[in-house]
C-alpha positions in Angstrom: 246.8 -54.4 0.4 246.3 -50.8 1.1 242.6 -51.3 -0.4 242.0 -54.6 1.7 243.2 -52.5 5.0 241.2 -49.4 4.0 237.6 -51.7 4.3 238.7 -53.2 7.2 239.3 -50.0 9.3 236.3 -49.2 7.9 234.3 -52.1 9.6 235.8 -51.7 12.4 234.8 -48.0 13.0 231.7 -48.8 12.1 231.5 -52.4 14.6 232.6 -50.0 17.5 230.5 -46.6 16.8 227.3 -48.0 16.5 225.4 -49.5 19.6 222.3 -49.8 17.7 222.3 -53.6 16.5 219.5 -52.8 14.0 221.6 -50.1 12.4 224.7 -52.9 11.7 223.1 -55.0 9.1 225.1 -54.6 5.5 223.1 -55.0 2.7 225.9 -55.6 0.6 228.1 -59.2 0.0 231.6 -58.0 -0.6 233.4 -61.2 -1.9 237.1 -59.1 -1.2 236.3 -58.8 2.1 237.5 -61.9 4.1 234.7 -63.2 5.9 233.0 -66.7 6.7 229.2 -67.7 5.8 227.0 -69.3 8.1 223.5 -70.2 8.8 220.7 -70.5 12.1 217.5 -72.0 12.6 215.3 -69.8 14.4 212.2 -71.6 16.0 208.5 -69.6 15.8 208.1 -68.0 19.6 204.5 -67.0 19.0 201.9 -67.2 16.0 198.5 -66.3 15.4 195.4 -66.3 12.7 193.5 -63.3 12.1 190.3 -62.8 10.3 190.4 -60.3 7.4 187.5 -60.4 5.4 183.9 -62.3 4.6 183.6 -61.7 1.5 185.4 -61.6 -1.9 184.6 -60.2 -5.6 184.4 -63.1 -7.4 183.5 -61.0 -10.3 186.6 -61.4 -12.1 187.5 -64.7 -10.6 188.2 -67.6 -13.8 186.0 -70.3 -11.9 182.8 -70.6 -11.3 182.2 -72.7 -8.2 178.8 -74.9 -7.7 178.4 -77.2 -4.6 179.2 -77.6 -1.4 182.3 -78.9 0.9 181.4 -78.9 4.6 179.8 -75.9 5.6 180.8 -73.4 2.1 177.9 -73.5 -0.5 179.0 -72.0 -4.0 176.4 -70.8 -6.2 177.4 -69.6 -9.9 175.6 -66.8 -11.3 175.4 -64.9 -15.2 173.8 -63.0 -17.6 174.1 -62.8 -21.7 172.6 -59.9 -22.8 174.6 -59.2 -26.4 171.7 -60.8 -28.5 173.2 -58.7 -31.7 174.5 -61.4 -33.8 170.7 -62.6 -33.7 168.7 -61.2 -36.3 165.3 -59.4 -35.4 162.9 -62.0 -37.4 164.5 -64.5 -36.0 162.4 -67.6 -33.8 164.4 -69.3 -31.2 163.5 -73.1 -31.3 165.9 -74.5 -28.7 168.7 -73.3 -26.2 171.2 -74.7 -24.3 174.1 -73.4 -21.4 177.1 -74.4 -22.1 179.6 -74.4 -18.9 183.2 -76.3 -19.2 184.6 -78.6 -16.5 187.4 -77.0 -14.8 188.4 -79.1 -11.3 186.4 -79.8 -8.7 187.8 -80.1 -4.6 186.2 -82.1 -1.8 186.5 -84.1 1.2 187.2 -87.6 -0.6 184.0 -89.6 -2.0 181.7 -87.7 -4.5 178.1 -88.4 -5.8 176.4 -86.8 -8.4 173.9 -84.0 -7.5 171.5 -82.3 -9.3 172.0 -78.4 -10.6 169.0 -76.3 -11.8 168.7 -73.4 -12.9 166.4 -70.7 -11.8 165.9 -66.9 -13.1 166.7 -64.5 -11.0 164.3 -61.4 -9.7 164.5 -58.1 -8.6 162.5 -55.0 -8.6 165.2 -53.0 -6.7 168.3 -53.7 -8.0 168.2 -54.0 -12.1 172.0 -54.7 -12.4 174.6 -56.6 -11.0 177.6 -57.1 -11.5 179.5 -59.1 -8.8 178.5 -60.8 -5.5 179.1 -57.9 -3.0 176.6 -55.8 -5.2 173.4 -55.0 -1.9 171.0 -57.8 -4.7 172.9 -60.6 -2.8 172.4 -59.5 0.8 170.0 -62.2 0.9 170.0 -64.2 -2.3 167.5 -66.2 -1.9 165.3 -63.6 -1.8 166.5 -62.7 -5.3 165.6 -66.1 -7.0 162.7 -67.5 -8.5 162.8 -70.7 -6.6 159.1 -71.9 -8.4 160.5 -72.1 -12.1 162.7 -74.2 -12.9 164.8 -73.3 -16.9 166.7 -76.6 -16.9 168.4 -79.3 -14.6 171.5 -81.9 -14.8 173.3 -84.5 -13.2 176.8 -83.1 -12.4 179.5 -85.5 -11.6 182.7 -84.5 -10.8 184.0 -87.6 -13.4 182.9 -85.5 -16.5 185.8 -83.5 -17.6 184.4 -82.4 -21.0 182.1 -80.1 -20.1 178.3 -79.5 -19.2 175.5 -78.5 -21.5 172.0 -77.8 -19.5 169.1 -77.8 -22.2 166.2 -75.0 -21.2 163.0 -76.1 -21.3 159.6 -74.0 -22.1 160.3 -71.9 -19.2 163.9 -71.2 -20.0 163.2 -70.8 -23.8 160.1 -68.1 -23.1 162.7 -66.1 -20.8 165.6 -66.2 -23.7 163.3 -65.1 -26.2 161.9 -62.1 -24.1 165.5 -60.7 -23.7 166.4 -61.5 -27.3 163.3 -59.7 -28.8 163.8 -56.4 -26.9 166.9 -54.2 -26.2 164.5 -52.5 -23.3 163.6 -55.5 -22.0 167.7 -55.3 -20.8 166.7 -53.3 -17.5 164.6 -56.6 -16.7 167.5 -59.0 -17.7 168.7 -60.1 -13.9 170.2 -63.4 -15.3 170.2 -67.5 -14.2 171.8 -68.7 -11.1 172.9 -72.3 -10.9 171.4 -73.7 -7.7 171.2 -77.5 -6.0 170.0 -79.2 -2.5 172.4 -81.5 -1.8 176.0 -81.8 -2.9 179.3 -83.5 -0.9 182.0 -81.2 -3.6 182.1 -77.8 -5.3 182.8 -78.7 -9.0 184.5 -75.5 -11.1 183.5 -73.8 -14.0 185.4 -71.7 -16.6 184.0 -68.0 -16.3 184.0 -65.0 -18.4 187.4 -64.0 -20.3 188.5 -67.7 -19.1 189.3 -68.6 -22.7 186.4 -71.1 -22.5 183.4 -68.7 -21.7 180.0 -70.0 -20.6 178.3 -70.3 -23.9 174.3 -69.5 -24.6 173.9 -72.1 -27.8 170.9 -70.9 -29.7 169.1 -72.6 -32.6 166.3 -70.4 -34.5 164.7 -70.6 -37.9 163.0 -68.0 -40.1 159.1 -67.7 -41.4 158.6 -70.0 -44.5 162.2 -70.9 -44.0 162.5 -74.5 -43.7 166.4 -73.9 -43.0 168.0 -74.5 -39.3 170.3 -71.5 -38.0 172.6 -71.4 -35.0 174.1 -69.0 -32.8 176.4 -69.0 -30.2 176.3 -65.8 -27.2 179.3 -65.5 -24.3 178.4 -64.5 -20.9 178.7 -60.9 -20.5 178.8 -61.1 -16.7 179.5 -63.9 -14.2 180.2 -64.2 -10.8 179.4 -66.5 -7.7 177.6 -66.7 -4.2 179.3 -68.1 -2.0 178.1 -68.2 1.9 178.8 -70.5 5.3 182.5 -71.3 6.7 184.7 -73.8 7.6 185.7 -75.6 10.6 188.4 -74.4 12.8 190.8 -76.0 15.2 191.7 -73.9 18.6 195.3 -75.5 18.2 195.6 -74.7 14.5 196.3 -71.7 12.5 195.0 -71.0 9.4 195.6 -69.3 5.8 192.1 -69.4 3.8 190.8 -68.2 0.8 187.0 -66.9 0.0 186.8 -66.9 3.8 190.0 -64.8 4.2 192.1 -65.8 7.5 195.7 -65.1 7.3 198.8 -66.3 9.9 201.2 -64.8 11.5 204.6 -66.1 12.4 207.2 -64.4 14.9 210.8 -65.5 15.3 213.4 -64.0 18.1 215.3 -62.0 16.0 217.0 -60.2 18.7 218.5 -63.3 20.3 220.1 -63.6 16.4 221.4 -60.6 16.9 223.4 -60.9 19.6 224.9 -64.4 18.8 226.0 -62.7 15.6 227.3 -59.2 17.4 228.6 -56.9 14.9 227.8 -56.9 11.4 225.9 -59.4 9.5 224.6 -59.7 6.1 222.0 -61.7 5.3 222.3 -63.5 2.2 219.3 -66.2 1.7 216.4 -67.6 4.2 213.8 -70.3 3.7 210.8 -70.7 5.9 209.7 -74.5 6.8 205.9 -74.2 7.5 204.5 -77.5 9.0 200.9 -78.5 7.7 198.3 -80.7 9.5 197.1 -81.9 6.0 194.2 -83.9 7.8 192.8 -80.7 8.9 193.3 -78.8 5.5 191.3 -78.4 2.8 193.7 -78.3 -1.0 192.3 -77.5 -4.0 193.8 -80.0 -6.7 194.2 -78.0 -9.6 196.3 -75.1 -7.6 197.6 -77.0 -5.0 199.5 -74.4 -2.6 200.7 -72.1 -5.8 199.6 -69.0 -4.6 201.2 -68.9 -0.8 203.4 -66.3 -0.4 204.9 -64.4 2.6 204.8 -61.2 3.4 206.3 -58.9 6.1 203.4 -57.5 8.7 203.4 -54.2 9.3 201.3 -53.4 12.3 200.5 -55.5 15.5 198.6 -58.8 14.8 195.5 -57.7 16.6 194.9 -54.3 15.4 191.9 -53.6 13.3 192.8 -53.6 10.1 195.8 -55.9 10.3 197.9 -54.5 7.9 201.1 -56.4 5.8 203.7 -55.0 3.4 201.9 -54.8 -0.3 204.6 -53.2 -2.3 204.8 -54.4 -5.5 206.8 -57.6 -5.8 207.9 -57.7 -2.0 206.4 -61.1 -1.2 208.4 -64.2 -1.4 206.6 -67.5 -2.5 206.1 -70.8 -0.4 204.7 -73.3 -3.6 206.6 -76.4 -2.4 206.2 -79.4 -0.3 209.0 -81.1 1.1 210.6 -84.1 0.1 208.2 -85.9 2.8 205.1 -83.6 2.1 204.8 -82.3 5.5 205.9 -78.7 5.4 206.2 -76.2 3.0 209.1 -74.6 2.4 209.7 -71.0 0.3 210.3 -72.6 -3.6 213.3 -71.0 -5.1 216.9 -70.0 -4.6 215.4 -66.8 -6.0 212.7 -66.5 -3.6 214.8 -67.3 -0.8 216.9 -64.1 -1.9 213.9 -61.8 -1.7 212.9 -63.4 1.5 216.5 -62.5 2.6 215.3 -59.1 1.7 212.2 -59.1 3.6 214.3 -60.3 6.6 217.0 -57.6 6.4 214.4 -54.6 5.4 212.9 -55.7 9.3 216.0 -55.9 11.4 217.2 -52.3 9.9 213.9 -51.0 10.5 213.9 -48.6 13.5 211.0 -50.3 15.5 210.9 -53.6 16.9 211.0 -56.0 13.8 207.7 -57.7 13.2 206.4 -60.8 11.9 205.4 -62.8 8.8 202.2 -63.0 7.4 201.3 -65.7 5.8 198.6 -65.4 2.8 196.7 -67.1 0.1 197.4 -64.5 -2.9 195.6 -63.7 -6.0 198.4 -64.1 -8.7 201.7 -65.2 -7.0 203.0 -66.2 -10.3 203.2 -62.3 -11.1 205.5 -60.5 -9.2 204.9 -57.4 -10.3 201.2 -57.8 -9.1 199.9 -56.7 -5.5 199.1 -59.4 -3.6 195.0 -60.0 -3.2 192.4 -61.8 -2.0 192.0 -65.1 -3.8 188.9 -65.4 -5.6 189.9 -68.8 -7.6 189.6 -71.3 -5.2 188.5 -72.4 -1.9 191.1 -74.1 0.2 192.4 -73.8 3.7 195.5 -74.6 5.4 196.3 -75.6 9.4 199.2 -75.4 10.6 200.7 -76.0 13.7 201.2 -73.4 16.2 204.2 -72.2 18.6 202.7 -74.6 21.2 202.8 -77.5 19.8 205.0 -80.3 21.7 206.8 -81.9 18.7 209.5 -79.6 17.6 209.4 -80.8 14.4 205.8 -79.5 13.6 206.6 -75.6 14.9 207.2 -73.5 11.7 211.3 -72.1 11.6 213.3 -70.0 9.7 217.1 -70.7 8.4 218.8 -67.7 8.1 222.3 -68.2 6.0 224.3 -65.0 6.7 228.0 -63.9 5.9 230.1 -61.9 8.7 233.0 -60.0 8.1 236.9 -61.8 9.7 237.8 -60.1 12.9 240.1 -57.0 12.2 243.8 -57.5 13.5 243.9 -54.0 14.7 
């Protein structure tokens, strides 16, 4: 009794001392407190999309992308240049590139288009290793367009896997780099290239587990025996260029072509329904999507959207969001009905809960959300990036839109202490 009456003088002190209403969150659930839990929906007041960057390593990405979808052209490029295992006496006969099939995203209908591949030139830059190296500030300058090393018919129906067989051309090229270790300053690599395509069809890339693949088959002198060897990609990466189309009455979170939203909610009307102390114990955000006006990509779907808490004013420049380490919540789920996404697990709706009380205690004016394609949201423990595995883009419906049930809201279930009976 005498415990139960010490806490509740102790909220009451606190209830009447404090005129600050960010300063009377508590971040702790007492269960032998008496108290009642309840929950809010908080409608979006204002949003926004902001542009954050053009370009993004895809150096390290684990898909290569070749093709087009709208105005976005992916172009995969690589190099092998560990010809070791190959011994010095060696004569290669034939060679073939071996890519694997790894998803491909569209608009709906495919046809098959034709990929060739063409060396790549440079008497400026020797070596590169991704595409934001100064080689690729105008690729096209960059490729030998007049030779062709090989060409196939890709189809976005052939799951097994590619194999692109280099002719004279391709073979004179892969016997100059094997013969020489200083020939490597003059090793620029192939690029995959095409004219016309309707989809971007993935690739598995370097340290993918199923590594683009130089297949070589060479024989000796007087040696009527057949030998093969197989060479990984040492490098890989791909071009992308071009954008995607945007509506004035959307907002949009984009990979490749990074565009991130912004959500704000009227925290401060919350407040003062609540008055006094409040703890905030879970939260789920219920983003509407215009899926006609969005772009998915299959294979992820929308597994790496996450939310984050914005840290500056939407139209500074940089725009900048809350990176700590594992201080993102995760929005990988569709509704029942598929037309919003909601945050995916009672876990994440508890660090969401976090994210919600770490801005009302903060001193300033509590921001917004910022809502982000990441780089890994399966790792927690990572800091959210830019994603380099995918294209896709998402439209969502903005604060002005008529229909209340296609504005973006927040639910907010929060515990407040019984009324002392001082």
């Amino acid at each position: 009794m005498y415990k139960y009456l010490l806490l509740t003088i102790s909220l009451f002190l606190l209830s009447t001392c404090n005129e600050d209403p960010h300063q009377l969150i508590v971040n702790i659930y007492n269960e032998e407190i008496l108290g009642v839990i309840k929950d809010t929906t908080l409608f979006v007041i204002h949003d926004t999309s902001y542009f954050q960057k053009s370009k993004v390593n895809t150096q390290f990405a684990s898909r290569l992308g070749l093709g087009r979808v709208e105005n976005l052209k992916c172009r995969p490029i690589f190099r092998f240049i560990d010809y070791s295992t190959l011994p010095d006496s060696a004569k290669i006969d034939s060679a073939w590139i071996k890519l694997v099939s790894r998803g491909s995203i569209s608009r709906g209908n495919t046809l098959p288009f034709t990929a060739r591949i063409y060396p790549i030139i440079s008497t400026q830059f020797p070596v590169w290793t991704s595409n934001l190296d100064s080689i690729w500030i105008d690729p096209d300058q960059s490729i030998d367009k007049g030779t062709i090393l090989s060409e196939l018919q890709i189809s976005p129906d052939d799951t097994n896997g590619y194999l692109f067989t280099l002719n004279d051309a391709g073979l004179d090229l892969v016997r100059t780099w094997a013969d020489s270790a200083a020939i490597q300053e003059e090793n620029y690599g192939f690029i995959i290239d095409f004219e016309m395509a309707d989809y971007i069809q993935y690739f598995s890339a370097v340290n993918s587990g199923a590594d683009p693949e130089l297949l070589l088959k060479y024989s000796f002198p007087a040696d009527t025996a057949v030998y093969r060897d197989t060479l990984l990609a040492n490098f890989d990466a791909y071009l992308y260029e071009g954008d995607y189309p945007r509506q004035v009455d959307r907002n949009y979170s984009s990979s490749l072509i990074v565009y991130n939203s912004v959500l704000f909610f009227n925290f401060d009307n919350f407040l003062n329904q609540v008055g006094g102390e409040v703890t905030i114990l879970s939260a789920n955000l219920e983003l509407p999507v215009d899926r006609d006006q969005s772009l998915i990509d299959p294979l992820y779907d929308i597994g790496n959207l996450v939310t984050l808490n914005l840290e500056s004013e939407p139209y500074e420049t940089p725009v900048e969001a809350d990176l700590s380490l594992g201080f993102y919540a995760i929005l990988n789920t569709w509704s029942e009905d598929s037309s919003h996404i909601i945050v995916s697990s009672n876990d994440n709706r508890k660090t969401f809960a976090n994210m919600i009380r770490a801005q009302l205690a903060n001193q300033k004016k509590p921001l917004g959300f910022v809502i982000s394609i990441a780089d890994n949201a399966d790792n927690k423990s990572s800091v959210v990036s830019d994603e380099k595995e995918q294209f896709n883009y998402l439209a969502f419906y903005t604060s002005k839109e008529a229909n209340p049930s296609k504005k973006a809201r927040l639910t907010i279930e929060y515990w407040i202490p019984a009324k002392p009976r001082l």
